[in-house]
C-alpha positions in Angstrom: 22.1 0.8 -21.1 23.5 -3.2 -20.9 20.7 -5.5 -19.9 20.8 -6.8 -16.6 18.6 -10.1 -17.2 16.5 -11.7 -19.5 13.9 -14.2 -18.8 13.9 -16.6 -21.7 10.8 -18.3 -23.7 8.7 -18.2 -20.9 4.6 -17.8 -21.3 4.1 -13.7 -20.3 0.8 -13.0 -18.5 0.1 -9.3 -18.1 -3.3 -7.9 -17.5 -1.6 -4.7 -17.6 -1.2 -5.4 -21.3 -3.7 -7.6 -21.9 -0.8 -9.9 -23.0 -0.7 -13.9 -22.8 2.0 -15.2 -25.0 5.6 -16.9 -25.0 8.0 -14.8 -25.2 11.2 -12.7 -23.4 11.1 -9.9 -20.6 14.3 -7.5 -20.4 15.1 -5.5 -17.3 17.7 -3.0 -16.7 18.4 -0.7 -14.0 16.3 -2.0 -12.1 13.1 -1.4 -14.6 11.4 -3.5 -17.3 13.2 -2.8 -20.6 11.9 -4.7 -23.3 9.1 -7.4 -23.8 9.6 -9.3 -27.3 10.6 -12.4 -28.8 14.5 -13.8 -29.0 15.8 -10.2 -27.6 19.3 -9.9 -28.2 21.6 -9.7 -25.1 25.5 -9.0 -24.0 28.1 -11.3 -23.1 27.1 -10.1 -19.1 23.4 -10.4 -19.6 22.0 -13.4 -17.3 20.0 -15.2 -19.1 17.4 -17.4 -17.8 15.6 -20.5 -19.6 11.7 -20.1 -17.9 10.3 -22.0 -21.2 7.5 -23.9 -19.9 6.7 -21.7 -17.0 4.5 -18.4 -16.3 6.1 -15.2 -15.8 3.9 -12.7 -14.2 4.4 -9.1 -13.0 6.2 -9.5 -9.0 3.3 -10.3 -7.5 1.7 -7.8 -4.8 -0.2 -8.9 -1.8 -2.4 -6.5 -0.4 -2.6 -7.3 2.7 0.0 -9.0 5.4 1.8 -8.5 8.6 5.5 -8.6 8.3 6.5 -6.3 11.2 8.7 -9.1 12.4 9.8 -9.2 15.9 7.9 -5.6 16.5 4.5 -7.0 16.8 3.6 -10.6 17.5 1.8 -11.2 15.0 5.0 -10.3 12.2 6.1 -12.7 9.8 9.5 -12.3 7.8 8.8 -10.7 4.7 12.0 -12.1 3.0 11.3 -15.8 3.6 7.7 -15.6 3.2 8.2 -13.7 -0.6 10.7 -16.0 -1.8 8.0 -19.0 -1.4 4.9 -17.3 -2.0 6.2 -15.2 -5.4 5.2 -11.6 -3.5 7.7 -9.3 -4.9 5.6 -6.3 -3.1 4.3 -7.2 0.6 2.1 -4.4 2.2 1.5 -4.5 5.6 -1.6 -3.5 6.9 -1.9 -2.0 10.0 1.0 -3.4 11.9 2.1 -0.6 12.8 0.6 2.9 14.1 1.7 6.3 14.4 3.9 5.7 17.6 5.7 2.3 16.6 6.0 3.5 12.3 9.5 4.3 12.5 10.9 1.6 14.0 8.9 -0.3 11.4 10.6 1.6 8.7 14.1 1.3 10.4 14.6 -2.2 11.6 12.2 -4.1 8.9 11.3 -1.8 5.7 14.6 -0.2 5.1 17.0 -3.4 5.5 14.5 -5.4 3.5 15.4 -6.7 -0.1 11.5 -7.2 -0.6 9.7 -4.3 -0.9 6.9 -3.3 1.8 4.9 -0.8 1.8 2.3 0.3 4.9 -1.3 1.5 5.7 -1.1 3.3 8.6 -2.9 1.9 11.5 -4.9 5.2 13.6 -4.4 3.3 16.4 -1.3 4.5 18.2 0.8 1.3 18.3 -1.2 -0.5 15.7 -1.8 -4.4 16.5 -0.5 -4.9 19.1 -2.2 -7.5 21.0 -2.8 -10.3 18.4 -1.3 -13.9 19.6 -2.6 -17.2 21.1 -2.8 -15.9 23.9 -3.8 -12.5 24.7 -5.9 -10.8 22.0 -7.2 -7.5 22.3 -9.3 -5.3 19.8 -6.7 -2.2 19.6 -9.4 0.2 18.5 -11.2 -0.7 21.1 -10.1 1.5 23.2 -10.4 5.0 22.0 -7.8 6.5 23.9 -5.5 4.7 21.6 -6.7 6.5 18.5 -4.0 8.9 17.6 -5.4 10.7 14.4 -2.5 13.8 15.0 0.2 12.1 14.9 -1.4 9.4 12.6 -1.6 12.8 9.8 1.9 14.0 10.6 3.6 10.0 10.5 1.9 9.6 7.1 2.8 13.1 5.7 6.8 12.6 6.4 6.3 8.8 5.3 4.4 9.3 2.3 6.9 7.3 -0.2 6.1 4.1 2.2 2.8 4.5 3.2 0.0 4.0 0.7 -2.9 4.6 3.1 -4.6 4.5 6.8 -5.5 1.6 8.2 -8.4 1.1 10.8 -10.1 -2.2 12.2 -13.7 -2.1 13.2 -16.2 -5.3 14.6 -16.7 -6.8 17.5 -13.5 -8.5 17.7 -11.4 -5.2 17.4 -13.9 -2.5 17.8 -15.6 -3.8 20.8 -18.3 -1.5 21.9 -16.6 1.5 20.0 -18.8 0.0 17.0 -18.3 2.3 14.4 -16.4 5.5 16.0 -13.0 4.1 14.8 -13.5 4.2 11.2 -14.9 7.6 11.9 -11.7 9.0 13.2 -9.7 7.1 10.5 -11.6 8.4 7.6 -10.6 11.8 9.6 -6.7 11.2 9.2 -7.3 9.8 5.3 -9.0 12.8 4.2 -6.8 14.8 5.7 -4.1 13.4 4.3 -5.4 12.5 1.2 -4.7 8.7 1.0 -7.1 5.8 0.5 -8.5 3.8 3.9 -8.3 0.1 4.3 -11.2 -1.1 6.9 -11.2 -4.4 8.1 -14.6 -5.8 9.4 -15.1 -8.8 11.7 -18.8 -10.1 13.7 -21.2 -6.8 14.1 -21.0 -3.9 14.9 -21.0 -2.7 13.1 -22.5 -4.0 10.1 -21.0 -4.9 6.7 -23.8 -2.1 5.6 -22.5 0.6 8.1 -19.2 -0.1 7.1 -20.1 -0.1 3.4 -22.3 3.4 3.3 -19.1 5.4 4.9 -16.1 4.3 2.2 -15.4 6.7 -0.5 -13.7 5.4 -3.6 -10.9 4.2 -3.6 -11.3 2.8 -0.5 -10.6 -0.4 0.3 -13.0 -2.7 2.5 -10.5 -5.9 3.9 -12.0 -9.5 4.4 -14.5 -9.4 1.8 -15.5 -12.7 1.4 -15.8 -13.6 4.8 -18.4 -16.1 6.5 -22.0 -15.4 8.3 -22.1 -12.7 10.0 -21.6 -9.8 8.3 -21.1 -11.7 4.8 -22.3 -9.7 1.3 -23.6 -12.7 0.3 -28.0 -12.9 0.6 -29.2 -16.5 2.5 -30.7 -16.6 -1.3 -27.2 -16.3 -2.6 -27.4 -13.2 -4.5 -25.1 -10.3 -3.8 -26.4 -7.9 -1.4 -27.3 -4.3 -2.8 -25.3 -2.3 -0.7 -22.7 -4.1 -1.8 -23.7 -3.7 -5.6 -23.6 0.0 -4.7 -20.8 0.4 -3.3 -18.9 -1.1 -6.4 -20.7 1.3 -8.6 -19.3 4.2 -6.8 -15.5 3.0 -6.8 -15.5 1.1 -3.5 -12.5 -1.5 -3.6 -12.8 -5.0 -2.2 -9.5 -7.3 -1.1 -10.0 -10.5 0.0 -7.3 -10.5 2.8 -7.6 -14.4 4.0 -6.2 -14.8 7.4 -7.0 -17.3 10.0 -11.0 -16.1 10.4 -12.0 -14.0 6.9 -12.7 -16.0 4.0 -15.4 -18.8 3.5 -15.7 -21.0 -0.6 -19.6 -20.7 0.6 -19.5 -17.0 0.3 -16.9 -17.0 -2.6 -19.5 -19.3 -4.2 -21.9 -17.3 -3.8 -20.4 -13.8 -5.1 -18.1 -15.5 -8.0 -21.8 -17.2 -9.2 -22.6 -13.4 -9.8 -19.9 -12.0 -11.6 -18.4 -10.3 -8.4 -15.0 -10.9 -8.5 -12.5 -9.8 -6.0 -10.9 -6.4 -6.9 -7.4 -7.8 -4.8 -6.7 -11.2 -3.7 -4.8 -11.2 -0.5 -3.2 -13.6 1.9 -3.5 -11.5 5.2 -0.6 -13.6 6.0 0.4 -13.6 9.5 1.9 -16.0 12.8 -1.5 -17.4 13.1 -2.6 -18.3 9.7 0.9 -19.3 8.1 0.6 -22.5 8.5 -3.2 -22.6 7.9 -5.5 -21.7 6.6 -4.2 -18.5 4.6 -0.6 -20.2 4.2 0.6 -17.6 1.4 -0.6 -15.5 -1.3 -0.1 -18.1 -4.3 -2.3 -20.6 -2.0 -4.7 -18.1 -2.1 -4.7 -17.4 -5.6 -5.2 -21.1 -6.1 -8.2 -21.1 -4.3 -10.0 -18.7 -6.6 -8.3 -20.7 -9.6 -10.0 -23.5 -8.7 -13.6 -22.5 -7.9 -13.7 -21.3 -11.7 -11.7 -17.8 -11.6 -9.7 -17.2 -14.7 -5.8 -17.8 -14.3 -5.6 -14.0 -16.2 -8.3 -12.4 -13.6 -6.9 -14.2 -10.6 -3.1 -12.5 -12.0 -5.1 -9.3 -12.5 -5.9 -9.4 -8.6 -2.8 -10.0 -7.6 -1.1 -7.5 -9.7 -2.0 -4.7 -11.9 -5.3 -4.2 -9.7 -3.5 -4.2 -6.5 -1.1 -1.7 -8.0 -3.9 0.4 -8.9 -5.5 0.0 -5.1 -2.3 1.0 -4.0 -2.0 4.1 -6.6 1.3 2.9 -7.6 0.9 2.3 -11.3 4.7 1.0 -11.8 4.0 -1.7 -9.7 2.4 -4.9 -11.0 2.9 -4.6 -14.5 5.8 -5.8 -17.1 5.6 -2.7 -19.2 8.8 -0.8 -20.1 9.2 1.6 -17.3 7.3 -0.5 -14.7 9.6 -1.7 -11.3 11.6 -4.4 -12.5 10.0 -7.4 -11.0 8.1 -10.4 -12.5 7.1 -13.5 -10.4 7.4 -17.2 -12.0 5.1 -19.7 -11.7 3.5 -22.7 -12.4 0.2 -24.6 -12.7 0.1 -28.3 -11.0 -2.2 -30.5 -12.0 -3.4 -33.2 -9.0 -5.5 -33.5 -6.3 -4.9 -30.8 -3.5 -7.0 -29.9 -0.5 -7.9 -26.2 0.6 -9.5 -25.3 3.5 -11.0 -22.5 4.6 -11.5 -20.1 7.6 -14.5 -22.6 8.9 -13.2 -25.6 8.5 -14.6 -26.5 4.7 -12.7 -28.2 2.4 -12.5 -28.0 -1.6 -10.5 -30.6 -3.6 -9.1 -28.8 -6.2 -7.7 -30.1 -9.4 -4.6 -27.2 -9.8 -2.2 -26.0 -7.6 -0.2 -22.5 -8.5 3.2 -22.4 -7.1 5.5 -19.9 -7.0 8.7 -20.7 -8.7 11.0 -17.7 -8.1 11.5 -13.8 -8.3 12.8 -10.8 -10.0 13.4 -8.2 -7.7 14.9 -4.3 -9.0 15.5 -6.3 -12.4 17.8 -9.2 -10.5 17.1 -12.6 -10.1 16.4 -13.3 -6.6 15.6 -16.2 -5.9 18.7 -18.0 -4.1 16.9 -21.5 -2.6 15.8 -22.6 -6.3 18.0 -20.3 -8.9 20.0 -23.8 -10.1 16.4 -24.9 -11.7 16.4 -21.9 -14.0 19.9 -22.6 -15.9 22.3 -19.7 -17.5 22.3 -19.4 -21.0 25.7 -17.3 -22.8 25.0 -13.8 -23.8 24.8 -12.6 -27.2 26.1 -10.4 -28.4 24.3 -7.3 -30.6 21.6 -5.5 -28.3 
């Protein structure tokens, strides 16, 4: 099989294979074909230079809102992948049983990025999330659809990775807990992880905590007082400890009001990373304080996470959330996509969800895509120069 592309001399950082060193990635047919030094090409291979910058595996972010134009809280997925390095967008709970295909028709299926979906159990999904009217879907029971939620996911089961429920005060309202009830309901039935996101009590990051099984993932992780896993003593709280131990997942998912440096402080001071860093990208947090998923990832590389671990978050443990193990990895075999990036060094300003700041000494910034083993990246490809083919593979 000729070789599509190559990315040349650039350093390779893949948790997946434990592997941090300069050298080449080869893709074909759309897949990862070869990882190894000075890899012999065609005269029709592209060939990019990336010495002197990071290739990672396409990034995945866990958790965003791309249903543009179908809910108002949908961002492009196109435009916002090409400057945040996502090769792999999954929208999380957009969408519900009664608004999924359109979803699939109009946005996943035209899409050069690849989305995938948890399925809200709420029948329309989000659907009242803007500046100016906001209203807790599954607050209103009558709106949980677990029937149809079953039968959408069982005839959509190559796009949709899981169920999607929100529960707190914000988007449970009174209903406290009962949502994530039915929605652990529709996941059992169908056999697919949940994702539950948690705002202000109720219900309680504990009540949340003791019903998720493993795999499961538990959205907005880090987030500020209330319902934070962090003790007032700064010690991670037990339930949370235990929930870990049993296989319990936890994504960071951003957004405009879920993740606090005082609580990031706090859990990173104990060893508790963040199984997933995600952006929870949508129309009221692009332009601050989420912004994107490398921004996010920049965060955590500045208060002190590893540049591998923070990759690892982003990638092969995603992928692994997702039970998609050809995602988020350059091994031969994986889904042809890598993500480039680089490391600023400067002054730069974060902010998060309450209004702190942290000056952070490094910036990552997404430098372009590989998407189905093609470059992709058409707003900076002149940086990355052709080099001729050679002939021999």
């Amino acid at each position: 099989m000729p070789v599509d592309l190559v990315l040349r001399g650039g350093r390779v950082i893949d948790p997946s294979q434990k592997l941090d060193a300069v050298t080449d990635v080869a893709f074909a047919g759309g897949k990862v074909v070869k990882v190894g030094n000075e890899l012999k090409v065609d005269p029709t291979t592209d060939v990019r230079d990336v010495s002197g910058y990071i290739v990672t595996p396409g990034l995945i972010d866990l958790h965003t809102h791309v249903y543009w134009g179908g809910t108002s809280l949908g961002i492009d997925a196109e435009e916002f992948c090409r400057s945040s390095g996502v090769t792999t967008a999954i929208d999380t709970g957009s969408a519900g049983p009664g608004n999924f295909a359109g979803f699939r028709k109009h946005v996943i299926e035209p899409s050069q990025v690849r989305i995938l979906a948890y399925l809200h159990v709420s029948h329309a999904g989000i659907y009242g999330f803007s500046d100016r009217v906001m209203v807790g879907e599954s607050e209103e029971l009558r709106l949980m659809n677990p029937i149809d939620a079953v039968k959408v996911a069982d005839e959509n089961r190559d796009l949709i990775v899981g169920i999607k429920v929100r529960v707190g005060r914000h988007s449970s309202g009174t209903s406290g807990i009962v949502p994530l009830e039915i929605a652990l309901e529709v996941a059992e039935q169908v056999g697919m992880p949940l994702m539950a996101h948690i705002d202000h009590p109720p219900p309680s990051y504990e009540e949340v905590l003791a019903r998720l099984r493993p795999g499961d993932v538990l959205t907005h992780a880090f987030r500020p007082f209330p319902n934070t896993p962090a003790t007032a003593q700064g010690t991670v709280k037990k339930v949370v400890l235990e929930a870990r131990e049993r296989g319990v997942l936890f994504d960071i998912g951003h957004g405009k009001g879920s993740f606090a440096f005082k609580t990031a402080r706090a859990m990173l001071a104990n060893g508790f990373y963040p199984d997933s860093i995600s952006s929870d990208v949508h129309t009221l947090c692009i332009n601050g304080p989420a912004f994107d998923q490398v921004t996010t990832m920049s965060k955590f590389l500045c208060m002190g996470m590893p540049l591998s671990d923070v990759v690892k978050a982003s990638t092969v443990d995603a992928a692994m959330a997702l039970r998609r193990p050809e995602l988020g990895s350059l091994k031969p075999g994986s889904v042809g996509d890598a993500t480039l990036i680089s490391i600023k060094q400067g002054q730069f300003d974060y902010v998060d969800v309450v209004g702190e700041h942290l000056n952070g000494d490094r910036k990552i910034v997404s430098e372009g895509v590989v998407i189905g083993g093609r470059w992709w990246h058409p707003q900076q490809s002149s940086k990355f120069k052709r080099l001729a083919g050679q002939a021999g593979l």
